[in-house]
N, CA, C and O atoms as a printed pandas DataFrame, in Angstrom:
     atom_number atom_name residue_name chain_id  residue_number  x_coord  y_coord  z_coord
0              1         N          UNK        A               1 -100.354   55.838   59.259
1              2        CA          UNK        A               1 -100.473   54.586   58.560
2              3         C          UNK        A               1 -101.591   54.696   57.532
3              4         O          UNK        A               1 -102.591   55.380   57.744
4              5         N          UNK        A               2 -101.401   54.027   56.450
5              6        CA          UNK        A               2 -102.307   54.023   55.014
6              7         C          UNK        A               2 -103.292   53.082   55.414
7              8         O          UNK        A               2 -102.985   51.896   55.534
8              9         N          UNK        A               3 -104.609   53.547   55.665
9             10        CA          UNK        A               3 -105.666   52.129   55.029
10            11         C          UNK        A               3 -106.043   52.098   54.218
11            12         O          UNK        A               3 -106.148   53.133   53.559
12            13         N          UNK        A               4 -106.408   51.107   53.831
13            14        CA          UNK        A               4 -106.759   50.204   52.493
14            15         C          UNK        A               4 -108.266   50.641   52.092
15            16         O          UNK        A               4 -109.162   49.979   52.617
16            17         N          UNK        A               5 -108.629   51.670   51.233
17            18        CA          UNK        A               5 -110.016   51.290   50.915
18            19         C          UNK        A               5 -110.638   50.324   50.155
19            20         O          UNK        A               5 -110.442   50.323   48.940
20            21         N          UNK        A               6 -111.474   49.367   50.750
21            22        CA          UNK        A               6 -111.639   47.881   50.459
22            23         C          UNK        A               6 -112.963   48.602   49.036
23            24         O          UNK        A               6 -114.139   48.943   49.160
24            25         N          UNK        A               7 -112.272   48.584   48.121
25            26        CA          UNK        A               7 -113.439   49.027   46.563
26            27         C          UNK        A               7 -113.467   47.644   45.773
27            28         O          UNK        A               7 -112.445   46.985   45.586
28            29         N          UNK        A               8 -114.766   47.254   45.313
29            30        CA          UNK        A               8 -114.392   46.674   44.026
30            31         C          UNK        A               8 -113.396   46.743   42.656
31            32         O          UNK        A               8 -112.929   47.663   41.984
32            33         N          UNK        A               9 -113.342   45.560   42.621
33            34        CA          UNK        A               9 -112.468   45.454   41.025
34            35         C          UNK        A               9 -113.071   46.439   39.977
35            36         O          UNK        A               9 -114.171   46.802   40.394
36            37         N          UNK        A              10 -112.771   47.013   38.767
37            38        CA          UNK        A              10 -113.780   47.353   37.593
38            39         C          UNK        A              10 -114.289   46.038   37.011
39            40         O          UNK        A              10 -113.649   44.993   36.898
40            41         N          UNK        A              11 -115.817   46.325   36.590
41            42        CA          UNK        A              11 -116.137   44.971   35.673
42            43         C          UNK        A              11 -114.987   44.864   34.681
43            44         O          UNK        A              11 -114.277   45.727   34.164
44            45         N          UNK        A              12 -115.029   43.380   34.563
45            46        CA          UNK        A              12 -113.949   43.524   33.010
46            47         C          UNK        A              12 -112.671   43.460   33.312
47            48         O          UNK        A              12 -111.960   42.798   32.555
48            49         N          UNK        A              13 -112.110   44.068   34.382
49            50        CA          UNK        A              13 -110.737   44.895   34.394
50            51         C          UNK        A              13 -110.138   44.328   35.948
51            52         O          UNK        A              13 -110.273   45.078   36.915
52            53         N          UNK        A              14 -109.441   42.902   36.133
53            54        CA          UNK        A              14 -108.994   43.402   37.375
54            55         C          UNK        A              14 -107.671   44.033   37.918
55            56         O          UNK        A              14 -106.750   44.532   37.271
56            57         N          UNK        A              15 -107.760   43.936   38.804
57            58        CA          UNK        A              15 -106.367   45.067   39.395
58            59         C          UNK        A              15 -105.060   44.703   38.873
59            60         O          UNK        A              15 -104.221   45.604   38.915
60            61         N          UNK        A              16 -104.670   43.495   38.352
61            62        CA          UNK        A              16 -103.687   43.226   37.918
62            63         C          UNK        A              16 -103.771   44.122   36.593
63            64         O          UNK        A              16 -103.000   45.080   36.539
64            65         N          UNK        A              17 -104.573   43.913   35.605
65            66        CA          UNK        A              17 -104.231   44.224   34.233
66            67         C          UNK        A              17 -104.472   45.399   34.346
67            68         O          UNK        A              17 -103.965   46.038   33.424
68            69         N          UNK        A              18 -105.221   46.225   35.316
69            70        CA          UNK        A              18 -105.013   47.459   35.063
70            71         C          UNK        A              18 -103.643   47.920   35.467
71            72         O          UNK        A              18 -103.035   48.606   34.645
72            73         N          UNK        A              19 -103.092   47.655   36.563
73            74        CA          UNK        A              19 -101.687   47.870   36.935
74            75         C          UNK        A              19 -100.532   47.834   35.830
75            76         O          UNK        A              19  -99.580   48.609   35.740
76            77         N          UNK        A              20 -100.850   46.741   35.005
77            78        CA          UNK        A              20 -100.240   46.301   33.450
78            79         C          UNK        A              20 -100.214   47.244   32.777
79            80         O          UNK        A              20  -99.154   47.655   32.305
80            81         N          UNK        A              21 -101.399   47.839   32.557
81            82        CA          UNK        A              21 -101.939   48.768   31.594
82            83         C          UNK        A              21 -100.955   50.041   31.864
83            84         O          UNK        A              21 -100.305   50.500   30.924
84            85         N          UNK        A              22 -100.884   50.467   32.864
85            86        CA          UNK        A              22 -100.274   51.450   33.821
86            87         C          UNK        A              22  -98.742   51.819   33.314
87            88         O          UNK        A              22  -98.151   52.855   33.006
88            89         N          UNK        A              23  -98.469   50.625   33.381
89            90        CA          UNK        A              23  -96.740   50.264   34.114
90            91         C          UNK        A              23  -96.220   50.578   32.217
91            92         O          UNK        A              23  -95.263   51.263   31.856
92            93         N          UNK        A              24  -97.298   49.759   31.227
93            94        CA          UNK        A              24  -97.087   49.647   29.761
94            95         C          UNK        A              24  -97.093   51.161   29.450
95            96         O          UNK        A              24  -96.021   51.684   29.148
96            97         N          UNK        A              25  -97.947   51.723   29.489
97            98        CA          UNK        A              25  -98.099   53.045   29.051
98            99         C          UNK        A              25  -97.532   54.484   29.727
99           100         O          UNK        A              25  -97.675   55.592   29.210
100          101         N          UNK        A              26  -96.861   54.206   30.992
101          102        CA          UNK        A              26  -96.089   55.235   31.860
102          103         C          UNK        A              26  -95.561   56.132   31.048
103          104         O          UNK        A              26  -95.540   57.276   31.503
104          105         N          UNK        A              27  -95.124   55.975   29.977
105          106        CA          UNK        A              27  -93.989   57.005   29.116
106          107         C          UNK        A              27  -95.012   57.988   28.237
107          108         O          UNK        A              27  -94.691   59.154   28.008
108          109         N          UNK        A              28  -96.325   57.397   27.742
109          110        CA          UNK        A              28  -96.492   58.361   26.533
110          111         C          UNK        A              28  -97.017   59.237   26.843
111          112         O          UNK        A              28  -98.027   59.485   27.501
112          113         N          UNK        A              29  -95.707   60.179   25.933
113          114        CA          UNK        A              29  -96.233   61.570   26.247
114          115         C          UNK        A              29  -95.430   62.857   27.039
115          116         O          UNK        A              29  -95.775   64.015   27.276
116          117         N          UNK        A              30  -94.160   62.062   27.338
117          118        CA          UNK        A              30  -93.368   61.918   28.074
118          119         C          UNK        A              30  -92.145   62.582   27.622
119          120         O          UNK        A              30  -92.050   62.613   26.395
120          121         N          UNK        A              31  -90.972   63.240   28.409
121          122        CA          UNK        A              31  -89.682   63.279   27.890
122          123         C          UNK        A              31  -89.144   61.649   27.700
123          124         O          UNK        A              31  -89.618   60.627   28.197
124          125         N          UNK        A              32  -87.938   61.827   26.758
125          126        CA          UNK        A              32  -86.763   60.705   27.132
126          127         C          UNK        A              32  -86.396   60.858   27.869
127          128         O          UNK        A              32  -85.922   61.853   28.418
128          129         N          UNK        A              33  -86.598   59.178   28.262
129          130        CA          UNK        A              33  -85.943   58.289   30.043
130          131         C          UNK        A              33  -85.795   57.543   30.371
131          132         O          UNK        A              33  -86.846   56.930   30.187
132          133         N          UNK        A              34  -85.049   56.847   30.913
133          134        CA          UNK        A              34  -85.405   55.153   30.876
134          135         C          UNK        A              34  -86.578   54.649   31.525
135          136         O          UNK        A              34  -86.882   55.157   32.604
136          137         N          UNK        A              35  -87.358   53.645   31.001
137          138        CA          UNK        A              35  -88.934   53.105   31.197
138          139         C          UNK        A              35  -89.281   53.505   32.481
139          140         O          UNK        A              35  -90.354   54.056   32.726
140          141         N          UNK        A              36  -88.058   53.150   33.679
141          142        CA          UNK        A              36  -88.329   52.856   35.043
142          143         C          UNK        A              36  -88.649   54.435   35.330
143          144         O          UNK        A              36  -89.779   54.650   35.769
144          145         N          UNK        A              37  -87.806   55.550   35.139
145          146        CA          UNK        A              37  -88.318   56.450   35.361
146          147         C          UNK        A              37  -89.538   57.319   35.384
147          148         O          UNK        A              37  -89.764   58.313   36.074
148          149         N          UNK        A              38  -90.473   56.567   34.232
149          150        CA          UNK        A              38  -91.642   57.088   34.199
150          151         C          UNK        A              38  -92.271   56.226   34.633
151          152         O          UNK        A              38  -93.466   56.514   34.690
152          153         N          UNK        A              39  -91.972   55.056   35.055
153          154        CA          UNK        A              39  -92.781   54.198   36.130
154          155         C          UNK        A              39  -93.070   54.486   37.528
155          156         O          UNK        A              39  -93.981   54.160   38.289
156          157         N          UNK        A              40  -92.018   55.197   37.637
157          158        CA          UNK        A              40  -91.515   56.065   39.466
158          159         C          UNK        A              40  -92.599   56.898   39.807
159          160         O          UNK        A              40  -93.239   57.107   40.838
160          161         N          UNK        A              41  -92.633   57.472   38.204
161          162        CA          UNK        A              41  -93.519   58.881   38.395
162          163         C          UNK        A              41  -95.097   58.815   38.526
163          164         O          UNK        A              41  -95.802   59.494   39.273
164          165         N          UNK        A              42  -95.591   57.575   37.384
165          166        CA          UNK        A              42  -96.642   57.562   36.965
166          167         C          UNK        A              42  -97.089   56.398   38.091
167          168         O          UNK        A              42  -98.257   56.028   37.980
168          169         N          UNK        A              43  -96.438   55.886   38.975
169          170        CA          UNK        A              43  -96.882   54.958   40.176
170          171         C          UNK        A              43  -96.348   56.103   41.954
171          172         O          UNK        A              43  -96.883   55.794   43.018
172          173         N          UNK        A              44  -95.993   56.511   41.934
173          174        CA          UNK        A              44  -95.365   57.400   42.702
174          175         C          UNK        A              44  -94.957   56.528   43.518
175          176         O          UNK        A              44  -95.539   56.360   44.590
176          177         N          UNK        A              45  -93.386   55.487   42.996
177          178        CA          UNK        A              45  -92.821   54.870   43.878
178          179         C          UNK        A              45  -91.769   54.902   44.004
179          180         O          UNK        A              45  -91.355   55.836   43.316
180          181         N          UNK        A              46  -90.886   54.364   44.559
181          182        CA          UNK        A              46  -89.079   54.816   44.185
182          183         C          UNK        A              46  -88.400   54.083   43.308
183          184         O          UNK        A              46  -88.928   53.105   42.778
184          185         N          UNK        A              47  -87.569   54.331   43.131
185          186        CA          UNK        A              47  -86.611   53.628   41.831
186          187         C          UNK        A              47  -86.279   52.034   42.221
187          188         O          UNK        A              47  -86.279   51.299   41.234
188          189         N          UNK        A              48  -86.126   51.677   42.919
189          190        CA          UNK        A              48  -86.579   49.991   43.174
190          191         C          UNK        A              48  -87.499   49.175   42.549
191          192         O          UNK        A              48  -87.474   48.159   41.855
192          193         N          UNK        A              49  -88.784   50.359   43.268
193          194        CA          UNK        A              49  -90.184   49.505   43.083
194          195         C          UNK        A              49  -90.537   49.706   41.448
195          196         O          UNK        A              49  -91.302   48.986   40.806
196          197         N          UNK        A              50  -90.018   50.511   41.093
197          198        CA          UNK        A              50  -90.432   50.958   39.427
198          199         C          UNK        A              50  -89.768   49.933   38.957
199          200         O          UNK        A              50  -90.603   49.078   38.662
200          201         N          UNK        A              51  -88.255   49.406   38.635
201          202        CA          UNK        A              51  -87.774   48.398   38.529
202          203         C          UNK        A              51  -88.496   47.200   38.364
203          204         O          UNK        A              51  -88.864   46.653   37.325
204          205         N          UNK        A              52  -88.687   46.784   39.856
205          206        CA          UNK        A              52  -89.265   45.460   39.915
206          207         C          UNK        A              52  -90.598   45.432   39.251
207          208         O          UNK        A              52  -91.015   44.396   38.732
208          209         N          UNK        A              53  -91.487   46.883   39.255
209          210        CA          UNK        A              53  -92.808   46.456   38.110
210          211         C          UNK        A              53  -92.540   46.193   36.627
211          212         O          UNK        A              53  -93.191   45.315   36.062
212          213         N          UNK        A              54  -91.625   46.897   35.964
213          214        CA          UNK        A              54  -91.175   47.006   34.666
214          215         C          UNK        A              54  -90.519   45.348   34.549
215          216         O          UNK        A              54  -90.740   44.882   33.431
216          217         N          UNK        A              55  -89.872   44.522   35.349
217          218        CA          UNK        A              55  -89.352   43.128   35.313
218          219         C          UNK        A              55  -90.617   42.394   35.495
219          220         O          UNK        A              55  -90.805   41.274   35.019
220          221         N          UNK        A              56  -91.638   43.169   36.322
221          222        CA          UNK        A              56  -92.957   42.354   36.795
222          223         C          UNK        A              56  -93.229   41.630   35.334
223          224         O          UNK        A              56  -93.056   40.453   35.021
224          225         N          UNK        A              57  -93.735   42.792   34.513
225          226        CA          UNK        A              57  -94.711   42.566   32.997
226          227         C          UNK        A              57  -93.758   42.590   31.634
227          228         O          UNK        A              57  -94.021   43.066   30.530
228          229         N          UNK        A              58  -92.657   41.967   32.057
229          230        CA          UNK        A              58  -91.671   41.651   31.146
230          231         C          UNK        A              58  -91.151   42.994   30.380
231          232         O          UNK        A              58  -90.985   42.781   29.179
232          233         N          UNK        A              59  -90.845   44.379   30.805
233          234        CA          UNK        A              59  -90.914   45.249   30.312
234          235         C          UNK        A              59  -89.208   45.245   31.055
235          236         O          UNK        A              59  -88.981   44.725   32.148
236          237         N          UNK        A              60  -87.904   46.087   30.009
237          238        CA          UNK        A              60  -86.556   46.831   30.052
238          239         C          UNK        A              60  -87.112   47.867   31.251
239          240         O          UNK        A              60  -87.978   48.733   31.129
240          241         N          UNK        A              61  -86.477   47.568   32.241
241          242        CA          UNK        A              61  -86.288   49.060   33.175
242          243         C          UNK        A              61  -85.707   50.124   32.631
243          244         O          UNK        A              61  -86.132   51.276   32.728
244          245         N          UNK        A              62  -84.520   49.701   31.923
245          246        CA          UNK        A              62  -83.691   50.738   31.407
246          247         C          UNK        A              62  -83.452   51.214   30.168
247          248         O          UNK        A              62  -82.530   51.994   29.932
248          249         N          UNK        A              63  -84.628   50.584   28.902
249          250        CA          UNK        A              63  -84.950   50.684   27.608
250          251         C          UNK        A              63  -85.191   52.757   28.113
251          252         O          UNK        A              63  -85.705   53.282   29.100
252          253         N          UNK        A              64  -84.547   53.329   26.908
253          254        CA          UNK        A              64  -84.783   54.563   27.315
254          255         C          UNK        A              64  -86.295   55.020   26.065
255          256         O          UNK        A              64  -86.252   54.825   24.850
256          257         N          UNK        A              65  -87.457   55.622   26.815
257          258        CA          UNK        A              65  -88.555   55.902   26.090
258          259         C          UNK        A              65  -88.984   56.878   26.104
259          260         O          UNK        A              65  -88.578   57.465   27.107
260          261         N          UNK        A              66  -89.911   57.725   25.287
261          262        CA          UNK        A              66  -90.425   58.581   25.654
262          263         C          UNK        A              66  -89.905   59.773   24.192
263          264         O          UNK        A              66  -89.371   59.295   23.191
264          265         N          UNK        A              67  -90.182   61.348   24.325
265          266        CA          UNK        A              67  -89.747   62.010   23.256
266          267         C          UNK        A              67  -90.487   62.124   22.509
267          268         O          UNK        A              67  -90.224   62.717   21.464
């Protein structure tokens, strides 16, 4: 089982918008793919959860990016 290391936020920065930041920028730099795919990668989650973050921050799961 995973525990949680209980860390502060960054000043400035909390966990949400950095997650934002994350989910926005997954592709650059990247082959062409659709968004979610480099969300999978760059969050190391499965193709569901990449989904539902890319719908999270108003972002196309399936806009293909990258190249």
């Amino acid at each position: 089982m995973s525990e949680r290391v209980n860390a502060p936020e960054l000043p400035g920065l909390p966990d949400e918008e950095l997650l934002r930041r994350a989910v926005r920028g997954a592709w650059r730099g990247r082959r062409r793919a659709p968004r979610w795919v480099h969300v999978r990668d760059a969050c190391a989650v499965g193709s569901t959860s990449a989904h539902a973050l890319c719908r999270r921050f108003g972002l196309d799961p399936d806009e293909e990016v990258g190249g």
